[in-house]
PyMOL CGO cylinders between C-alpha atoms (Angstrom):
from pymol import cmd
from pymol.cgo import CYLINDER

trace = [
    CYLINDER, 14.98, -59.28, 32.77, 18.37, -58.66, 30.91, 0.3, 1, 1, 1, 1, 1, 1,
    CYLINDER, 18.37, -58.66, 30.91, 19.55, -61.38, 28.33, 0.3, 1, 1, 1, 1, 1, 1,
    CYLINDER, 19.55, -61.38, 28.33, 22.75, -60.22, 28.61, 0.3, 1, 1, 1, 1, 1, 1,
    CYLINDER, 22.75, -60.22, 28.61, 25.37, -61.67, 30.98, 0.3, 1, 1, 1, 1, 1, 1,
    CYLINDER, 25.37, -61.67, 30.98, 26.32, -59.52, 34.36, 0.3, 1, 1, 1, 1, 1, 1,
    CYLINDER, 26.32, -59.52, 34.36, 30.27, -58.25, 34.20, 0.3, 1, 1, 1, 1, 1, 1,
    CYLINDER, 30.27, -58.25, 34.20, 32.61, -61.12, 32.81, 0.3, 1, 1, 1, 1, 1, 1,
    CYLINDER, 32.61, -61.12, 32.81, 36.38, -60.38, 33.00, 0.3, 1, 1, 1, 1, 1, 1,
    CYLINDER, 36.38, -60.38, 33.00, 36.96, -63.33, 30.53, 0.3, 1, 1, 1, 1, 1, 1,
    CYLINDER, 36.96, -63.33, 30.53, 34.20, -61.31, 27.98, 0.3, 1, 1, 1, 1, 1, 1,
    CYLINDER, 34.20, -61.31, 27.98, 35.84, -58.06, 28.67, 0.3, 1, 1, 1, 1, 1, 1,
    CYLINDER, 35.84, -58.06, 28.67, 39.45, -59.29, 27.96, 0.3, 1, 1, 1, 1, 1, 1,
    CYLINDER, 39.45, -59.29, 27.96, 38.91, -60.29, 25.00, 0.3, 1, 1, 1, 1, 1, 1,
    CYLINDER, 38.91, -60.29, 25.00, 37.08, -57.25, 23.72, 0.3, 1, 1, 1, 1, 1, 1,
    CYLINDER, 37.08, -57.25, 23.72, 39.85, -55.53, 24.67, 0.3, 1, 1, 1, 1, 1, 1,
    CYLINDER, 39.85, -55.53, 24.67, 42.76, -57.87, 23.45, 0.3, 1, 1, 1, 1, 1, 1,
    CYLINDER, 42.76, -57.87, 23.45, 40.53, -57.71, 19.83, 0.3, 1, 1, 1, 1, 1, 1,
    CYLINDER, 40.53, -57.71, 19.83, 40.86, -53.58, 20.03, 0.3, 1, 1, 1, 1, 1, 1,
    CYLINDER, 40.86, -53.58, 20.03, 43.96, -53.00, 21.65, 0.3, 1, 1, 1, 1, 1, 1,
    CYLINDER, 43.96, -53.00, 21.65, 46.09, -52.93, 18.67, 0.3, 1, 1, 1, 1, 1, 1,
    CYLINDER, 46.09, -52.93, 18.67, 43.93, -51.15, 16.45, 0.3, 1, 1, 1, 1, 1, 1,
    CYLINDER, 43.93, -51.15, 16.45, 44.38, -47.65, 15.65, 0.3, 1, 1, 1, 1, 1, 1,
    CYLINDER, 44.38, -47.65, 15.65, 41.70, -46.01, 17.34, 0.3, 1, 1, 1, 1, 1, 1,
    CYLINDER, 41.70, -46.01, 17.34, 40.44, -48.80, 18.67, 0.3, 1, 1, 1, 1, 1, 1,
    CYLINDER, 40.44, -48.80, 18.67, 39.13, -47.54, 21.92, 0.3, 1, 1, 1, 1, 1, 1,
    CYLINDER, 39.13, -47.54, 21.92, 35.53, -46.59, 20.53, 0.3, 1, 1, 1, 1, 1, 1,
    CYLINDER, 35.53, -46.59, 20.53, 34.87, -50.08, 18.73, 0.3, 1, 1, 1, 1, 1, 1,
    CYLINDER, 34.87, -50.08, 18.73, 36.02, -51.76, 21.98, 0.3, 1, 1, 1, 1, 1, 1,
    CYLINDER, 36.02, -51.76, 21.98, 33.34, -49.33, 24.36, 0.3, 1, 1, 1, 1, 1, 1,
    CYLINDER, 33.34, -49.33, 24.36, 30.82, -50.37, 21.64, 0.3, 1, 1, 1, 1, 1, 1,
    CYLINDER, 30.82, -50.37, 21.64, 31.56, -53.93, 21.68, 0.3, 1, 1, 1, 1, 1, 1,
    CYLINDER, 31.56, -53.93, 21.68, 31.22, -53.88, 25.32, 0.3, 1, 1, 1, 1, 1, 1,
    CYLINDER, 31.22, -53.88, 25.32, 28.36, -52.22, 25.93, 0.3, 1, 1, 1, 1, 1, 1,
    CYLINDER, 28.36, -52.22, 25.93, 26.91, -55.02, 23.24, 0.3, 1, 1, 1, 1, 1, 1,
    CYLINDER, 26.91, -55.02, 23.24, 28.46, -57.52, 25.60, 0.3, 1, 1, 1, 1, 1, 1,
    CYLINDER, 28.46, -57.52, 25.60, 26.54, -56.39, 28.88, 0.3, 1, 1, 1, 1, 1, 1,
    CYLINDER, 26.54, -56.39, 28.88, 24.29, -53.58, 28.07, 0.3, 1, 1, 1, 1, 1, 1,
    CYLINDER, 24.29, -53.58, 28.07, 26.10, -50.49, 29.41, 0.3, 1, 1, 1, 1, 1, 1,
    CYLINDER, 26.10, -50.49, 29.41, 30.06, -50.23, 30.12, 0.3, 1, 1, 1, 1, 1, 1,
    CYLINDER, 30.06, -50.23, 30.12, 30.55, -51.34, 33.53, 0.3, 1, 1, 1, 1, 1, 1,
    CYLINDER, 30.55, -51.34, 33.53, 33.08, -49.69, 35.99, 0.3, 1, 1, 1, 1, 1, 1,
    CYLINDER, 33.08, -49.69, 35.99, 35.57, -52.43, 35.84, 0.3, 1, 1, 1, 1, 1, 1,
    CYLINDER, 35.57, -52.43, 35.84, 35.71, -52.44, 31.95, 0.3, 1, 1, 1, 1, 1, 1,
    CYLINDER, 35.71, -52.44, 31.95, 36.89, -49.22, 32.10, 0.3, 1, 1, 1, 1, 1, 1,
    CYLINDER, 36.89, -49.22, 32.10, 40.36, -50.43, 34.09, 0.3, 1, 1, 1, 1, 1, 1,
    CYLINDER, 40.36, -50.43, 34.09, 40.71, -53.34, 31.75, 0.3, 1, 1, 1, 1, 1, 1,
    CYLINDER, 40.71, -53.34, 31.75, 40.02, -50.77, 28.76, 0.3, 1, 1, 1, 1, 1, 1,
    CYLINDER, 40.02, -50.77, 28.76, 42.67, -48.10, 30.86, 0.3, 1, 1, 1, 1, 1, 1,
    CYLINDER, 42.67, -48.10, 30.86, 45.57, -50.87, 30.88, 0.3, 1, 1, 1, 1, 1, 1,
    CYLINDER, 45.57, -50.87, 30.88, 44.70, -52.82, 27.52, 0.3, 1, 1, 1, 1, 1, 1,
    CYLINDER, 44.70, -52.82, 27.52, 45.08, -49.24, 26.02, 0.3, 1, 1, 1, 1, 1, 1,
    CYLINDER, 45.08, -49.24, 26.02, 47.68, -47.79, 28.44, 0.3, 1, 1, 1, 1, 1, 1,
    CYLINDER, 47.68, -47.79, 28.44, 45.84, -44.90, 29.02, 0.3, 1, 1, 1, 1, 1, 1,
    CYLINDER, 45.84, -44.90, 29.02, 44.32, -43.76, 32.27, 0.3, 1, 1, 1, 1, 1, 1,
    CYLINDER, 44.32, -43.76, 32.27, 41.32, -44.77, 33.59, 0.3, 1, 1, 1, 1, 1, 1,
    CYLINDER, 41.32, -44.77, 33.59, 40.34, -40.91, 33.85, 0.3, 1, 1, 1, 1, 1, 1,
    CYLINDER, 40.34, -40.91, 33.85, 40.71, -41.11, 30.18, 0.3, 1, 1, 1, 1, 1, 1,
    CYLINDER, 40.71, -41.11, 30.18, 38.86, -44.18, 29.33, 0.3, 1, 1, 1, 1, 1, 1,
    CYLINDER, 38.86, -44.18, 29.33, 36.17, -42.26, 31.72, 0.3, 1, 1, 1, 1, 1, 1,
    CYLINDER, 36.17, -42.26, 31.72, 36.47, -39.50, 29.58, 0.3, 1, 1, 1, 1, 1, 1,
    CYLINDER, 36.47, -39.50, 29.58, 36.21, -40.80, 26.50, 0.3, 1, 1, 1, 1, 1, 1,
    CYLINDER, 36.21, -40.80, 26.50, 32.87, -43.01, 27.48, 0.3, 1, 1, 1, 1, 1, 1,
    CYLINDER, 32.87, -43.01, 27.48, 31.44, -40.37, 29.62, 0.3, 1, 1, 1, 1, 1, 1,
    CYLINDER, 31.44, -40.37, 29.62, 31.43, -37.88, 26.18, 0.3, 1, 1, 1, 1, 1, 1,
    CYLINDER, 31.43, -37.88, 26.18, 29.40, -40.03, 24.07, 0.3, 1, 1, 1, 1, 1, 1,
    CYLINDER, 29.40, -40.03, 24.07, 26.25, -39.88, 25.44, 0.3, 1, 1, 1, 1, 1, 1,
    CYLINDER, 26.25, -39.88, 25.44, 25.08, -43.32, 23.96, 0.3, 1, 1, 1, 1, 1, 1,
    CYLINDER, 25.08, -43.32, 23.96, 27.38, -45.09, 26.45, 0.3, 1, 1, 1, 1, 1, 1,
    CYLINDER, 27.38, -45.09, 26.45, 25.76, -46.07, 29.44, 0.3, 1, 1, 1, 1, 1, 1,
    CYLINDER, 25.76, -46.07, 29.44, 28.02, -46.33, 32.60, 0.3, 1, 1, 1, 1, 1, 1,
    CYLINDER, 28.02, -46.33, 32.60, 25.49, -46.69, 35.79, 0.3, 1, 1, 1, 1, 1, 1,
    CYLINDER, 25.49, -46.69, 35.79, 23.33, -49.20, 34.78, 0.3, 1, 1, 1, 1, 1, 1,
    CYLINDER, 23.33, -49.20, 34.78, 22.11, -51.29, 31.56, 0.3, 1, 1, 1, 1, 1, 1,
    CYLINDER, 22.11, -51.29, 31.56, 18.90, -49.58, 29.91, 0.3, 1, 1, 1, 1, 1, 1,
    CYLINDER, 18.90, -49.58, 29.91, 15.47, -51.28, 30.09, 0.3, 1, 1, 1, 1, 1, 1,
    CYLINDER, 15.47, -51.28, 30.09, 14.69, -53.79, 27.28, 0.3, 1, 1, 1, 1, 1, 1,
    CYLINDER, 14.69, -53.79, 27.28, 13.13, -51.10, 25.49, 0.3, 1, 1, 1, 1, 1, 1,
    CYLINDER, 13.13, -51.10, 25.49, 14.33, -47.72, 25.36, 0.3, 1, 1, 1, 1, 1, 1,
    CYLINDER, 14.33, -47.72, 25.36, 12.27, -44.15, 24.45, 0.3, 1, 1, 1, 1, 1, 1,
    CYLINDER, 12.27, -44.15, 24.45, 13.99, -42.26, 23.31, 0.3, 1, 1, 1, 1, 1, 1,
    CYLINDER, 13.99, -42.26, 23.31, 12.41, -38.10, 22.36, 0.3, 1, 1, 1, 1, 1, 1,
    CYLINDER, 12.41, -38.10, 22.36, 13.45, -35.46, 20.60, 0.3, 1, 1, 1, 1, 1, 1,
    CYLINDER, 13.45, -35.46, 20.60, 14.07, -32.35, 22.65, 0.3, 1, 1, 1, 1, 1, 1,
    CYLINDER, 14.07, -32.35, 22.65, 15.17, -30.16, 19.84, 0.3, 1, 1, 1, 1, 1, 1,
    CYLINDER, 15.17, -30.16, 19.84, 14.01, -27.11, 19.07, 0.3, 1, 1, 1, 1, 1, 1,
    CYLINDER, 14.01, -27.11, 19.07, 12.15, -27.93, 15.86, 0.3, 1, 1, 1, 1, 1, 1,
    CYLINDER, 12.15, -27.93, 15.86, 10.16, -30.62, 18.27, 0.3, 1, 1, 1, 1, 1, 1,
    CYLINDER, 10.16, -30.62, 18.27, 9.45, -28.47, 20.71, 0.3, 1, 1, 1, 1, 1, 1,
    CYLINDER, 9.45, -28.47, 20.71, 7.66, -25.93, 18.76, 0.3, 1, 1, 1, 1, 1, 1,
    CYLINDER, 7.66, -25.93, 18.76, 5.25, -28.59, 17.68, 0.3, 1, 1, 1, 1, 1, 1,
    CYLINDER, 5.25, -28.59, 17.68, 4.44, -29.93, 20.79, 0.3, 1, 1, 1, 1, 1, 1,
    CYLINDER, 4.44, -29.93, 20.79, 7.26, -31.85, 22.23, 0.3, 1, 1, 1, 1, 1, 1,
    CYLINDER, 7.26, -31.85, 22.23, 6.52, -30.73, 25.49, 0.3, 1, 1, 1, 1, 1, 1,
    CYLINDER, 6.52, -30.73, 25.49, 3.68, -32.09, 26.16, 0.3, 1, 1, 1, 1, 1, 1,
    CYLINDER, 3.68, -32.09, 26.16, 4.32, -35.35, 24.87, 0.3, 1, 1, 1, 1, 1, 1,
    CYLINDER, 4.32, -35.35, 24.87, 7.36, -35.53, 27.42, 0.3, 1, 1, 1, 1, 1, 1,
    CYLINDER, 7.36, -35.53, 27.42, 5.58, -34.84, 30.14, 0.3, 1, 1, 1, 1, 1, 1,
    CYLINDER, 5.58, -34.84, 30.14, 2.60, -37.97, 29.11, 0.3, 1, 1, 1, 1, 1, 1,
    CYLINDER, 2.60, -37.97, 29.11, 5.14, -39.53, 28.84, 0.3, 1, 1, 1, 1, 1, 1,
    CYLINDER, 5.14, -39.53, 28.84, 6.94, -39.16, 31.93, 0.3, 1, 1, 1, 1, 1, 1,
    CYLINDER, 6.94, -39.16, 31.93, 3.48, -39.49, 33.86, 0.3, 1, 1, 1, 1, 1, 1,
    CYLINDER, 3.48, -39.49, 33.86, 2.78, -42.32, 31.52, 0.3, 1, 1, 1, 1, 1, 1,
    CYLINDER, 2.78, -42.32, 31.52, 5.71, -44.56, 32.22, 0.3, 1, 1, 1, 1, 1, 1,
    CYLINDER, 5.71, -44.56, 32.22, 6.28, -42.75, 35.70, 0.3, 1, 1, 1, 1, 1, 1,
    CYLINDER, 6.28, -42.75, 35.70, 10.22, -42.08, 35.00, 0.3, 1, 1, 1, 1, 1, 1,
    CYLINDER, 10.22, -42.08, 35.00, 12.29, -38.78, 34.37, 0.3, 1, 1, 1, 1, 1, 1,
    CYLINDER, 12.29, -38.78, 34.37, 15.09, -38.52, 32.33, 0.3, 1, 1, 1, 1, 1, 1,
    CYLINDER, 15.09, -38.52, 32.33, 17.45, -41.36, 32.15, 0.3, 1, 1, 1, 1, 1, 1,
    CYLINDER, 17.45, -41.36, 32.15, 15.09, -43.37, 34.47, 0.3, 1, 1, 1, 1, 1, 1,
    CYLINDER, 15.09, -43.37, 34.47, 14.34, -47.27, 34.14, 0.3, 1, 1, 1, 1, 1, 1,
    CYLINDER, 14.34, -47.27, 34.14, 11.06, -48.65, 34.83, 0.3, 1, 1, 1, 1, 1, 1,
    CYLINDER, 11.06, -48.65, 34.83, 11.09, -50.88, 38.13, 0.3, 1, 1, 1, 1, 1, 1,
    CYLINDER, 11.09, -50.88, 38.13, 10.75, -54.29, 35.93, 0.3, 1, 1, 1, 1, 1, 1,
    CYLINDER, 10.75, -54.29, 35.93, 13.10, -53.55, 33.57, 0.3, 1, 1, 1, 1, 1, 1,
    CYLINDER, 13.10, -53.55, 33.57, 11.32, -52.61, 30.45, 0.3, 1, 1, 1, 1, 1, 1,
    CYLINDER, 11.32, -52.61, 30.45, 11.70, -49.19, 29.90, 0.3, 1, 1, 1, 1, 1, 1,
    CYLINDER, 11.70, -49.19, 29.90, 13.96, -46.39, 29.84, 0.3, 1, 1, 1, 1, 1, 1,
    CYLINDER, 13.96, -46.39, 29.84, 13.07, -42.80, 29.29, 0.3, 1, 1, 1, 1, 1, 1,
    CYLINDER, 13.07, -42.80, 29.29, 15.79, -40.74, 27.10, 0.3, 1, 1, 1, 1, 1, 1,
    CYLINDER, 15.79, -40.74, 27.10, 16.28, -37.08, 25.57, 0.3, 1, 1, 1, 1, 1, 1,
    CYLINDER, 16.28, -37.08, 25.57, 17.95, -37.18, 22.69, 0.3, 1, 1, 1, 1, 1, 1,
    CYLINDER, 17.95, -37.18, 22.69, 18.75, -33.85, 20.69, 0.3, 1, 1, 1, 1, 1, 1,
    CYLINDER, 18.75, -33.85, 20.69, 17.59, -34.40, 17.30, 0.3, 1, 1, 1, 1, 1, 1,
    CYLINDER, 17.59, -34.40, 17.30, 16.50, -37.54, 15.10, 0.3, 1, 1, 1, 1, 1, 1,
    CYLINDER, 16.50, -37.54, 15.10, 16.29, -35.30, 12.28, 0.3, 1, 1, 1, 1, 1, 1,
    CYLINDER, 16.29, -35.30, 12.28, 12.64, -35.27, 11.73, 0.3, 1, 1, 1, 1, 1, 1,
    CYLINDER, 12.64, -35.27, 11.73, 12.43, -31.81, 11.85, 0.3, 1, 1, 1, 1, 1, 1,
    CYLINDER, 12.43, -31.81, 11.85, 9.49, -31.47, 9.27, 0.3, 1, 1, 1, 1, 1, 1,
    CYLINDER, 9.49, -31.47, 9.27, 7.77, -33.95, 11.02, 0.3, 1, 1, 1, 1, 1, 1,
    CYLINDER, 7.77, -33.95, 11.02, 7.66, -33.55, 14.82, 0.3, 1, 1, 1, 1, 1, 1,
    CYLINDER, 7.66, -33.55, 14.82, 7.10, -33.99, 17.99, 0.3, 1, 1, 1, 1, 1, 1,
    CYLINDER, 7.10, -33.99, 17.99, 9.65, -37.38, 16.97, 0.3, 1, 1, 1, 1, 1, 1,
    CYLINDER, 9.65, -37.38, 16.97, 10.94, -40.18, 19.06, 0.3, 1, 1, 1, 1, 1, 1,
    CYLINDER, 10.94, -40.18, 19.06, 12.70, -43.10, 18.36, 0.3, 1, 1, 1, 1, 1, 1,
    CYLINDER, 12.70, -43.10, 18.36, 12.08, -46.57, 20.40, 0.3, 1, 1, 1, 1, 1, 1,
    CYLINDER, 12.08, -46.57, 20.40, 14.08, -49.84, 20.39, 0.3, 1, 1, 1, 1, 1, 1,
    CYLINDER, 14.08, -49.84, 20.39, 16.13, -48.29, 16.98, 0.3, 1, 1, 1, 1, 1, 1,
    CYLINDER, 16.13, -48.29, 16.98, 12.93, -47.75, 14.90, 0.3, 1, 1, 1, 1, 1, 1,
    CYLINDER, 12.93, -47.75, 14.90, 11.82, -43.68, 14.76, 0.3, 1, 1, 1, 1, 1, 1,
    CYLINDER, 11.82, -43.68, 14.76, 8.31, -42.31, 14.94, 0.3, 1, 1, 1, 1, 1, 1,
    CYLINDER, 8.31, -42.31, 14.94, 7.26, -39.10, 13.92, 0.3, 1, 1, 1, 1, 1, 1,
    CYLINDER, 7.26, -39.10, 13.92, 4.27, -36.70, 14.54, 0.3, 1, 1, 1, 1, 1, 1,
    CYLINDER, 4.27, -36.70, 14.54, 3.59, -38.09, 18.14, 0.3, 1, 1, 1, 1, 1, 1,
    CYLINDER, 3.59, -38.09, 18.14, 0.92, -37.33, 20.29, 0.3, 1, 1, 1, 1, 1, 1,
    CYLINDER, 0.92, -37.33, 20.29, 0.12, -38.78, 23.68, 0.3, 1, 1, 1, 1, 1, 1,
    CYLINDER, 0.12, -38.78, 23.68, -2.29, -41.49, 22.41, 0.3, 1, 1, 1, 1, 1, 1,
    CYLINDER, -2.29, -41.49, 22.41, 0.02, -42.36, 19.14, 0.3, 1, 1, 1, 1, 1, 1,
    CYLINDER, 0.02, -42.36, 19.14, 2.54, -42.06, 22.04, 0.3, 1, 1, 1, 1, 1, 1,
    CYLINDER, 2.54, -42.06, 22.04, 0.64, -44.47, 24.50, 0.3, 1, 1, 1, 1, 1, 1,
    CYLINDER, 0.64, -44.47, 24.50, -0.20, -46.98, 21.52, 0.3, 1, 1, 1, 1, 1, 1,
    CYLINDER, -0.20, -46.98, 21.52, 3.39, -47.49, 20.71, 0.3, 1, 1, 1, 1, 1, 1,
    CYLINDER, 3.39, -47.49, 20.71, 4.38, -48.30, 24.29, 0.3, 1, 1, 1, 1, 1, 1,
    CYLINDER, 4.38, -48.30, 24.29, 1.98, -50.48, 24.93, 0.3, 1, 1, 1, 1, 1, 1,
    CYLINDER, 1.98, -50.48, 24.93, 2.60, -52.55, 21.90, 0.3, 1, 1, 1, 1, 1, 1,
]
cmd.load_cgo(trace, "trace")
């Protein structure tokens, strides 16, 4: 399902011998990782905690705070991502959650059984003017309904 490779210590060293000496380093070096093998597994956080000589509670810390970082599991090869601001929700955000949720059968955070999706709230895209919004693979969509909805999931 994944084209990326499962956990390798080799990969993961030398993310973190590429950061290590850079000031403020430790973000580019979660990012590169995550790019490396979808999400930021468990044990590149104690190769991150001793390239960086911090803690591994902080290297925790630091990825757990940025919700973009993904630390149980890699995300489906496509991810859904809707807007759950308020500005969304007063045009029908809602609704198009819950289709979608029924649609895909996932809640929040969920990945479909084969792999290809992965339902996500995300608090603003910044298509205020122009919701309910979501924002799939990268690419945002605007004024969603549940067939626009279904359409671009199916695709």
């Amino acid at each position: 399902m994944s084209l990326r490779p499962a956990f390798d210590s080799e990969i993961a060293q030398r993310i973190v011998a590429q950061f290590a000496s850079v000031p403020g380093g430790l973000l580019p070096a979660l990012h590169e990782m995550q790019a490396a093998f979808g999400y930021v597994p468990r044990e590149a956080l104690k190769l991150l905690a001793r390239g960086f000589n911090i803690t591994e509670a902080e290297a925790y810390g630091v990825a757990s705070f940025y919700h973009d970082f993904k630390l149980d599991h890699p995300p489906g090869k496509h991810v859904l991502k809707l807007c759950r601001a308020e500005a969304c929700q007063a045009v029908g955000a809602d609704a198009v959650a819950a289709h979608a949720k029924a649609h895909l059968k996932l809640d929040w955070g969920g990945t479909t059984p084969d792999g290809e999706w992965t339902l996500e709230p995300v608090f603003c895209l910044g298509l205020c003017a122009c919701g309910p919004s979501a924002m799939i693979d990268g690419e945002v969509h605007a004024r969603l309904d549940n067939a626009v909805l279904e359409k671009l999931v199916s695709r």
